[in-house]
VODRENDREN-626630 format. One record per atom (N, C-alpha, C): residue in one letter; x negated, y negated, z negated. Coordinates in steps of 0.1 Angstrom, whole numbers, plus 5000, padded with zeros to 4 digits. Atoms other than C-alpha are relative to their C-alpha. Example, Ala and Ser with C-alpha at 12.3 -4.5 7.8 and 13.67 -1.06 7.14 Angstrom:
<recs>
A499150125000;A487750454922;A499149885000;S500950115000;S486350114929;S500849894992;
</recs>
This chain:
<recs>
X499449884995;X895967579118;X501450024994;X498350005002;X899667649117;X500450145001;X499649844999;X901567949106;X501150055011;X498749934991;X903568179130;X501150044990;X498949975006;X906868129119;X500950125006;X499249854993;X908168439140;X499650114994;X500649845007;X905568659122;X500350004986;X499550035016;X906968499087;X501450065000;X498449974998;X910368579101;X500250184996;X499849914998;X909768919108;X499250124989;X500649885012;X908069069075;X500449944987;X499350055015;X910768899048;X501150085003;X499249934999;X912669159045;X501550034988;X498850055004;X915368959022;X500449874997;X499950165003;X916368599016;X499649944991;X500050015016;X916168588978;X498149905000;X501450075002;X912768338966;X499050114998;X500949875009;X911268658953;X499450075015;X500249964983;X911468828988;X498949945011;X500550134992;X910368499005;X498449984996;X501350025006;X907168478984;X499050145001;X500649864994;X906368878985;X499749985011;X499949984990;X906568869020;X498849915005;X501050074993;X904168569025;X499150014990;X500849925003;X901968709000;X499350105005;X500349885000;X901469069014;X499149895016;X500850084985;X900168799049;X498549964997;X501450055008;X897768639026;X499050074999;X500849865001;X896768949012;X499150075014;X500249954988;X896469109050;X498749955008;X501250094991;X894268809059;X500649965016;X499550054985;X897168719086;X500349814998;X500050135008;X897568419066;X498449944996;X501550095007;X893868229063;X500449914997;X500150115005;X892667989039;X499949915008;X499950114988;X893767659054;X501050015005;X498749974996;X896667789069;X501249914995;X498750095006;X899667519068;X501150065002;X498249954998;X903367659065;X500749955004;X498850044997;X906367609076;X500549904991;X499150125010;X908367309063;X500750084989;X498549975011;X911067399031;X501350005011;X498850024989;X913367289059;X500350135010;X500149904989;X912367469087;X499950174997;X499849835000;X911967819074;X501250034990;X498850015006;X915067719054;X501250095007;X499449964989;X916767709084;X500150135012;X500549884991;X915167979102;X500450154994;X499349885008;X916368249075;X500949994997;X498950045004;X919368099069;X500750034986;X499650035018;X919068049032;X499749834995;X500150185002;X919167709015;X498549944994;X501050095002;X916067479011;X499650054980;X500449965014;X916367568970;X499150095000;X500449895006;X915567898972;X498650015010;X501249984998;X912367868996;X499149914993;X501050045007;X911167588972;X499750064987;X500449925015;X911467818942;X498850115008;X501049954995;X909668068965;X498349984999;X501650044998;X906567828971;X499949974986;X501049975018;X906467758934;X499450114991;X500749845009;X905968128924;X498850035010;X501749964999;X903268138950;X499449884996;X501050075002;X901567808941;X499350054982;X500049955016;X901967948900;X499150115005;X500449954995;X899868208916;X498650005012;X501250064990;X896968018937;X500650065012;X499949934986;X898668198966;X499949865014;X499750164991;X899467798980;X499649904994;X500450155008;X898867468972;X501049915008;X499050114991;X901467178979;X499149855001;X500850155002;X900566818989;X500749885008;X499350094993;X903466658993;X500650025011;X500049974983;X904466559026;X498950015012;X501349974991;X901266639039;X500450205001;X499649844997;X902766989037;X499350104991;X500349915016;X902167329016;X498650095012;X501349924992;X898467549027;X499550104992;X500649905005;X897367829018;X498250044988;X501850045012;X894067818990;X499650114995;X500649855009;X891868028979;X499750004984;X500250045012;X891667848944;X501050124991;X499949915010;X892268028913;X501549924992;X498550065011;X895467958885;X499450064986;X500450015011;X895267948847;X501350135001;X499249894999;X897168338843;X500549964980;X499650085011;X899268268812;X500850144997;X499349895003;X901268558793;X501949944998;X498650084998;X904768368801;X501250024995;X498849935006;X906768638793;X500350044986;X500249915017;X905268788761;X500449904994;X500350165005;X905168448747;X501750004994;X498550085008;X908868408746;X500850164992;X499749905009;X909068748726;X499949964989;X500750015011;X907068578698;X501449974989;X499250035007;X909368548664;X499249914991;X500650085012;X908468328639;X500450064987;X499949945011;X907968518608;X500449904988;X499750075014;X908068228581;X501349925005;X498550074998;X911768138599;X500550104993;X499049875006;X913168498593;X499750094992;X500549915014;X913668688560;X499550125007;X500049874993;X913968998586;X499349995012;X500050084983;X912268948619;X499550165006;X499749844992;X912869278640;X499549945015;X500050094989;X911669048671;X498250075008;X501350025000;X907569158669;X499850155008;X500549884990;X907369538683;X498950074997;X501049975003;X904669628660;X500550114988;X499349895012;X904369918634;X500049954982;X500250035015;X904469908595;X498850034999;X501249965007;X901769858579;X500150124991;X499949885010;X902670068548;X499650165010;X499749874999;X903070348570;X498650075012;X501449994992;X899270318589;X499250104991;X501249865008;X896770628579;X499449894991;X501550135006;X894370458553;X499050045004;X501150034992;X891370348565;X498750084992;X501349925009;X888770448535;X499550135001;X501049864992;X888470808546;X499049995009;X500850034984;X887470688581;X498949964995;X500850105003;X885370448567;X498450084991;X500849975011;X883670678539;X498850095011;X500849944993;X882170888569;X499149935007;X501350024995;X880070658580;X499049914996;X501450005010;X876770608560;X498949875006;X500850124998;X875570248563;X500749965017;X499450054990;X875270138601;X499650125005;X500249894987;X875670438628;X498649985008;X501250024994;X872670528650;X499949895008;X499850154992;X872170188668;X500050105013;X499649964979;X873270248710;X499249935003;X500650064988;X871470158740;X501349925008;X498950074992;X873569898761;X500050075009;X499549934989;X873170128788;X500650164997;X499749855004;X874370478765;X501649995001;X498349934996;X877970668776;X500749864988;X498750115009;X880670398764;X500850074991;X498649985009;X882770648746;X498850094990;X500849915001;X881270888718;X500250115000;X500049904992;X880971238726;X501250064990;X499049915008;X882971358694;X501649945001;X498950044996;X885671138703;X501050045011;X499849914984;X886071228740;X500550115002;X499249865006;X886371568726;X501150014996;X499150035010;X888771458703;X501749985011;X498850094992;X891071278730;X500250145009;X499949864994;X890471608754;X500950084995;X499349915006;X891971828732;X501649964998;X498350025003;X895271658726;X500149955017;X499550024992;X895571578762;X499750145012;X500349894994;X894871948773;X500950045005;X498349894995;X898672068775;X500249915012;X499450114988;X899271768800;X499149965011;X500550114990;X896371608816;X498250064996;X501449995006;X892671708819;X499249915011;X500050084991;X891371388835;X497950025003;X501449974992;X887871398858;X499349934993;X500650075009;X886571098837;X500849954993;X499450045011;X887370938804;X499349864992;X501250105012;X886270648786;X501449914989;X499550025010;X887470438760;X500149855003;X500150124997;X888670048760;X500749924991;X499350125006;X890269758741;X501449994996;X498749994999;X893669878739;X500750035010;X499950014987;X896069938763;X500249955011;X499750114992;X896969618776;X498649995006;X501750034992;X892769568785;X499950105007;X500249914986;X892769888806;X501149995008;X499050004988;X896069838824;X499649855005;X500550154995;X894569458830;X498650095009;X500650014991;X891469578846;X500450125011;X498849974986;X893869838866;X500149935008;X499450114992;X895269588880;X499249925006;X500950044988;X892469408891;X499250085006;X501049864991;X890669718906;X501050015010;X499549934991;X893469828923;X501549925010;X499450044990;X895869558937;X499349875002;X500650104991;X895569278958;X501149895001;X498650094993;X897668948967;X501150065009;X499249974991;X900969078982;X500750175000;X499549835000;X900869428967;X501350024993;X498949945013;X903869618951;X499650074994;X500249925009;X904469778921;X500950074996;X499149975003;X907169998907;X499950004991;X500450005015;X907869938872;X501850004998;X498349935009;X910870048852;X500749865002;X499150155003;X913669758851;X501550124984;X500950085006;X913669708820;X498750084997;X500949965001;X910069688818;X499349924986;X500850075010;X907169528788;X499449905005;X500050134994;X907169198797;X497949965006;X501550014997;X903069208801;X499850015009;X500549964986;X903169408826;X500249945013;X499250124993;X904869148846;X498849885002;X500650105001;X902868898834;X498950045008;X501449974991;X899469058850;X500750025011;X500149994983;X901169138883;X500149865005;X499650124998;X901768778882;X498949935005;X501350084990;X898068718882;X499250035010;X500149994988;X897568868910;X500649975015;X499449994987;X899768818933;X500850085001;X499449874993;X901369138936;X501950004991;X498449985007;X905569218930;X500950114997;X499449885009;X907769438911;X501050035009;X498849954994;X909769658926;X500550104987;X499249875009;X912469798899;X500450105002;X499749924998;X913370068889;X500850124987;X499250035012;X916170158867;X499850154994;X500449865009;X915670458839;X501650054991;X499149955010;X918370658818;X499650074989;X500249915014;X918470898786;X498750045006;X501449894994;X915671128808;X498749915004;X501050064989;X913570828826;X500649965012;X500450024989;X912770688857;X501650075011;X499249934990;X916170758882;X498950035017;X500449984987;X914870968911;X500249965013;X499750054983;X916570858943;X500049824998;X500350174996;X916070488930;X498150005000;X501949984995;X911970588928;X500250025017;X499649974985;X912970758962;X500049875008;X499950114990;X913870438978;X499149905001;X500950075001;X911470208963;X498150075001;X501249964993;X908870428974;X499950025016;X500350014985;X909970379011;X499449885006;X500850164994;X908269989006;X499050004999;X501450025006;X905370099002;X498949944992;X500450005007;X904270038976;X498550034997;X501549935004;X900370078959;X500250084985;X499949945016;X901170168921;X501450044994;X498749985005;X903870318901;X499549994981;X500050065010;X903270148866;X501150064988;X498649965008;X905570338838;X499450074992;X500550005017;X905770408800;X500650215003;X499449894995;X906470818803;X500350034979;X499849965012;X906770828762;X500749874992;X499650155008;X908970548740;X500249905008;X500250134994;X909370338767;X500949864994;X499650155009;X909569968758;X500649925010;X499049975004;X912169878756;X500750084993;X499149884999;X914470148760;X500150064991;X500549895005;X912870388740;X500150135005;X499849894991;X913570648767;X498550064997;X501149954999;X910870928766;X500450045014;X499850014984;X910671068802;X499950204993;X500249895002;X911671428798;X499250155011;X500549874990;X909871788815;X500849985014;X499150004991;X912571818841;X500349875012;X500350164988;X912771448852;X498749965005;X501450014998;X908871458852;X500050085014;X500349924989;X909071738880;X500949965013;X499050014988;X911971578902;X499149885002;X500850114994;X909771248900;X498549995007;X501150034994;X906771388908;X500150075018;X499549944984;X908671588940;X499849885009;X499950164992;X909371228951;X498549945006;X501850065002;X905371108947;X499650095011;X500349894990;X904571408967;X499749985010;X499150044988;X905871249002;X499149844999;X500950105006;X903570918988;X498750014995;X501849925007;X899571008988;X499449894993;X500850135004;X898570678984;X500649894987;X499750045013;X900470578953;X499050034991;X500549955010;X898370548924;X501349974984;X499449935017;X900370678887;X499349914992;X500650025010;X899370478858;X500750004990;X499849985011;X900870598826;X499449914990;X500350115013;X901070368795;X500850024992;X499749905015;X901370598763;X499949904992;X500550165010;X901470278740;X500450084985;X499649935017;X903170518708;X498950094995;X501149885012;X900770798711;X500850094988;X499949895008;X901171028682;X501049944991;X498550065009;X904370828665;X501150045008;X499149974994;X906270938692;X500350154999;X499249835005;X908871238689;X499950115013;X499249904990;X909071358723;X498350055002;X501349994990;X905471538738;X499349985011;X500250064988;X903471418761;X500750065015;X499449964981;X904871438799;X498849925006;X500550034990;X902271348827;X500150125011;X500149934986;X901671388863;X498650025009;X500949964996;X898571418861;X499350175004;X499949884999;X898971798864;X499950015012;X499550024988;X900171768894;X499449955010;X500350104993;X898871478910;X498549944994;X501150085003;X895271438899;X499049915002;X501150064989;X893271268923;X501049874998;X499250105003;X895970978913;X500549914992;X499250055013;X897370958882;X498549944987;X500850085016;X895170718851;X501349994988;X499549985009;X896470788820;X499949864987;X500750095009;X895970518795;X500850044985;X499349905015;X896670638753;X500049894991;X500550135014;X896970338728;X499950084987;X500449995014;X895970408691;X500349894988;X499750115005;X897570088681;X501250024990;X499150005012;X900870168666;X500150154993;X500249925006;X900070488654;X498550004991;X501050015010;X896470438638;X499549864996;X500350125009;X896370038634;X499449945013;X499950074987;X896869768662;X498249914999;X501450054999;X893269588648;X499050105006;X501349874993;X890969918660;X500149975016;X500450034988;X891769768694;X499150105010;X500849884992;X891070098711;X501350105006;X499349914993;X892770328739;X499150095007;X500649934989;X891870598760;X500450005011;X499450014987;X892070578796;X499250115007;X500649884989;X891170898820;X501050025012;X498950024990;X891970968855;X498950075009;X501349954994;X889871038886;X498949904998;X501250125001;X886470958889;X499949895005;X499950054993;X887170788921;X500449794997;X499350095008;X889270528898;X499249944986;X500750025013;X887670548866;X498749945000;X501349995000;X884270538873;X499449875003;X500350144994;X884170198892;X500849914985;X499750125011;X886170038863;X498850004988;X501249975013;X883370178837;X498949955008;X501150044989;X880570048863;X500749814997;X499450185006;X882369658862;X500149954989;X500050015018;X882969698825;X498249914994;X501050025006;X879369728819;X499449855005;X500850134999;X878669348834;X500949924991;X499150055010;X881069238808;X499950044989;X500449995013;X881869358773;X499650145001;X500949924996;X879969678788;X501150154992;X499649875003;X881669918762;X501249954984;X499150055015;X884569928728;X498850044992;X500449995010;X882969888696;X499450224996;X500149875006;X881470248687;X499650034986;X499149985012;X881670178656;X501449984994;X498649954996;X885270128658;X500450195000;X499149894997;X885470428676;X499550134990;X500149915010;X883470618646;X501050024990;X499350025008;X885970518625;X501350075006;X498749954994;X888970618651;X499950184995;X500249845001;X887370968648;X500250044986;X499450005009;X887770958611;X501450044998;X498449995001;X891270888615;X500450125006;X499349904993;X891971188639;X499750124995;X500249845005;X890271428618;X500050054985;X499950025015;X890771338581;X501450084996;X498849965003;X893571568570;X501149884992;X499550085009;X894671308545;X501049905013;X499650124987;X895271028581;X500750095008;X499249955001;X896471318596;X502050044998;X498549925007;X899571378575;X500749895006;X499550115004;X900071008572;X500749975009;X499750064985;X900370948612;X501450115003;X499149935000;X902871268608;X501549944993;X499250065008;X904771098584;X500849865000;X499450104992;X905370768599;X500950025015;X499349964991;X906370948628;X501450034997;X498649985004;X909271098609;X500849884992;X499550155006;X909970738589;X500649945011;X499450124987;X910270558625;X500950074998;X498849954995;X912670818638;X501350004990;X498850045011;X914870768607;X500349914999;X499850155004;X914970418605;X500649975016;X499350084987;X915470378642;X501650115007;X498649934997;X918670638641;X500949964988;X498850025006;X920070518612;X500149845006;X499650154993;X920370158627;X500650005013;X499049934987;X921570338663;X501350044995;X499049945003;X924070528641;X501149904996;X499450175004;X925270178625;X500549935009;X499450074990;X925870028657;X501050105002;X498849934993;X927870288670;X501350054996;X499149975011;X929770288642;X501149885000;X499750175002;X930369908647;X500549985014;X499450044983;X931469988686;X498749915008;X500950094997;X928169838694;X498650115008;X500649914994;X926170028723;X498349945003;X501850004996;X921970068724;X499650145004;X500849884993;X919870308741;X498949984991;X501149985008;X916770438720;X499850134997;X500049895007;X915970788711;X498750034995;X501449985000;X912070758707;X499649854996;X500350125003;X909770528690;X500049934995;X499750105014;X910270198670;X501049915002;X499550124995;X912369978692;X501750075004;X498249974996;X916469978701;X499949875008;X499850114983;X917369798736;X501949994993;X498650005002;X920969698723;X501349885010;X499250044991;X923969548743;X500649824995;X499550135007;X925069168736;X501049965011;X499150074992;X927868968751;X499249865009;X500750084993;X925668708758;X497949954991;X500849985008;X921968688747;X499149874991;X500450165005;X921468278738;X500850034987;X499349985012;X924068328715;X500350104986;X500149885009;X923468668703;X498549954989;X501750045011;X919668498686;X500149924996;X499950155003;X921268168678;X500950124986;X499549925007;X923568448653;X499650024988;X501949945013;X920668618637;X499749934996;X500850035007;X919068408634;X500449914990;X499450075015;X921368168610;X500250104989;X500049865007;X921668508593;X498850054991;X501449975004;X917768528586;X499350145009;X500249894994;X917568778615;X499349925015;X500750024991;X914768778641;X500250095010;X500149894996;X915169008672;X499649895015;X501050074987;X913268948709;X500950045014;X499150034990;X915468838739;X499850085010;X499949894993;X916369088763;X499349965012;X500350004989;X915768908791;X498349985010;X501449964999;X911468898794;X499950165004;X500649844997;X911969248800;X500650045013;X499549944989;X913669268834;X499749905008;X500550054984;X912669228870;X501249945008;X498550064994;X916469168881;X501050044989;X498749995014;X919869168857;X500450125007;X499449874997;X921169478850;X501350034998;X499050015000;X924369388848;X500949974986;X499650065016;X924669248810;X498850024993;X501249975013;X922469148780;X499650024993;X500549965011;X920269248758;X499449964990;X501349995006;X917969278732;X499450094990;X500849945008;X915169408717;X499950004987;X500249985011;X915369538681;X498650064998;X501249895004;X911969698664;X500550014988;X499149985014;X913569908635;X498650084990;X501149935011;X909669998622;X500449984991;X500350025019;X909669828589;X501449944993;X498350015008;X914169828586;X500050154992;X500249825016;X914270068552;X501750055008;X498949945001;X917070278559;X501449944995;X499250115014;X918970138527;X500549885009;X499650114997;X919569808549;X500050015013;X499449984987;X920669958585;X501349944999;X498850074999;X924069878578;X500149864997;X500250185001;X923469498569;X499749925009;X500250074991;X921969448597;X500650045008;X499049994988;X924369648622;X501449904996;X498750115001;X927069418605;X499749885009;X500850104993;X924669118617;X500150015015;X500349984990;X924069238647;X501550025009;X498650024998;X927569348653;X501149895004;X499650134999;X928569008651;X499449915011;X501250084991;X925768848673;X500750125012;X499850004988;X927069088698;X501049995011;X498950024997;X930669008702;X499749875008;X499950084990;X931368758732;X500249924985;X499250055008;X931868438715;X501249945008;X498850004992;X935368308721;X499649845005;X500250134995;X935967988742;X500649915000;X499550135004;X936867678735;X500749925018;X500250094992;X938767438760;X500649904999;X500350185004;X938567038760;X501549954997;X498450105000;X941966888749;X499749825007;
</recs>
């Protein structure tokens, strides 16, 4: 069986490989495209769209990376229903190597020093907790409570449970709710993960660029005219950026959603309670839609491997139902200990007090740049998005320097018009902002160019 190259024609709605590959994904998806289905030559639909042979074989390589296709030579490319080894492609090239750099600002994680201590948590619970039934409530009741109450001013979601962090509930998001061929809207720049899972499904990012406030409205506006299924976005500290998403932009964004029933909202609070700004959701607003997900990672300690996610039942309920044929539920003893942490005055203060540490450490190293003529966005959080001349050369700098920091470009869906990168100024002491805005300073000047005698 042979594909209709008139019906390929007429639902690629740009030339680009990205385009080219969406487009004959959302077919697959559709089921206009069956398994078995042979394509078009490289040639022939080369020709037919009048772009060059390159850019539809990069195409079929982002769907074969993808199981969307299979090549077989000159026997031609087919459609398959086989599966692919999902790889984290992006995160990966974040990683620093700690025993390279004295400094490595590259990781995106919190200080330890400045983590609640654990021994309170710990002292409350008296041997081993009542043993659970594999089939009792996944979350426990005093926790649930716990999480309720701080998410009362913003969000009071129809069900709640508890999971792995927030990367594990925005992963089984994603497979509940899209399909081969779906879109997404996600900030450009976005946290390279989230990339990486739309990857293993199939489905593609439609950007969507943010300022001081968040999310720009009439670029949501437009990328909500492709219909899209999800709108995927950090509404506190976003990573990168460190943009929080303020009241005001929250209500012009959710005007926009409005006009869109069938978008599902998934918020991904990854600071939680380190962050300066208060929560914003739309789940007010928009309940029957919006999943919230709350990490506890860099404010109470990335090993507790525990988040909250609430939303509707309609959503939630089916992910807690699939869960249970798997790792069924998070650790509740973990989550006895979480509860510790949220109610120990002592853990408390601590989580208060790191909060005011980040924000000092990550304005006096903003203040340093700007001092040095050297422009970053950040006003929330642990991380600085900073500007470079070029970003190979800006890490090859640092890093002879003993400076680690994580390449801008894993974090964007299309260039935004110059590079970056990612600083994390958690554990830069104050005392040694200016040391490294010199460094950095340096790394971000163009370098000059040489030509051949």
């Amino acid at each position: 069986m042979h594909a209709d190259l008139s019906r390929i024609l007429s639902v690629v709605e740009d030339g680009s490989a990205t385009g080219i590959a969406a487009a004959i994904n959302r077919l697959i998806g559709s089921g206009e495209l069956a398994v078995g289905t042979r394509l078009p030559t490289v040639r022939a639909l080369a020709q037919a769209l009048g772009v060059s042979p390159t850019t539809v074989n990069e195409a079929w390589r982002s769907l074969a990376r993808v199981g969307a296709i299979e090549t077989k030579g000159r026997n031609g490319s087919f459609v398959t229903a086989r599966t692919h080894n999902a790889e984290p492609t992006r995160f990966w090239r974040l990683a620093g190597d700690t025993g390279r750099f004295a400094r490595d600002l590259s990781a995106g994680v919190p200080d330890q020093a400045l983590l609640p201590p654990i021994g309170p948590a710990l002292a409350r619970i008296d041997g081993q907790p009542p043993l659970s039934g594999y089939l009792d409530a996944p979350v426990l009741p005093e926790l649930e409570n716990l999480v309720r109450k701080a998410w009362a001013p913003v969000c009071d979601p129809e069900t709640l449970t508890i999971v792995n962090g927030s990367l594990d509930g925005i992963d089984r998001l994603v497979g509940q709710l899209l399909r081969l061929g779906d879109r997404v809207i996600v900030e450009n720049p976005t946290f390279p993960p989230f990339l990486d899972l739309l990857d293993t499904v199939g489905a593609s990012a439609l950007p969507v660029p943010v300022d001081e406030e968040g999310i720009l409205p009439e670029a949501l506006a437009a990328q909500l005219r492709r219909d899209p299924a999800v709108l995927l976005m950090q509404p506190r500290a976003q990573n990168p950026t460190g943009v929080s998403l303020t009241p005001r932009r929250a209500a012009q964004l959710v005007e926009k959603l409005r006009a869109h029933p069938d978008v599902v909202v998934i918020e991904a609070d990854h600071s939680g309670d380190v962050a300066l700004a208060e929560p914003v959701s739309f789940a007010g607003e928009l309940p029957d839609r919006v999943v919230r997900v709350q990490s506890f990672s860099k404010s109470h300690g990335p090993d507790l491997r525990l988040a909250a996610l609430g939303g509707p039942a309609a959503i939630v309920e089916p992910l807690i139902g699939r869960r249970h044929l798997g790792a069924a539920w998070s650790s509740r003893l973990l989550q006895e200990v979480l509860v510790g942490l949220l109610t120990d005055p002592g853990c408390v203060a601590a989580v208060a007090t790191a909060r005011t540490v980040y924000a000092r450490r990550r304005a006096a190293l903003k203040d340093a740049l700007a001092s040095r003529g050297v422009q970053s966005t950040g006003w929330d959080g642990i991380n600085l998005w900073i500007n470079v001349a070029r970003e190979r050369e800006a890490l090859v700098t640092l890093a002879a320097q003993g400076i680690g920091a994580a390449p801008g470009s894993p974090f964007l869906v299309e260039p935004t018009g110059g590079d970056h990168l990612r600083v994390t100024t958690a554990t830069l002491p104050v005392e040694e902002a200016a040391a490294v805005a010199d460094a950095l300073a340096e790394a971000a000047r163009p370098y000059p160019s040489y030509r051949r005698v």
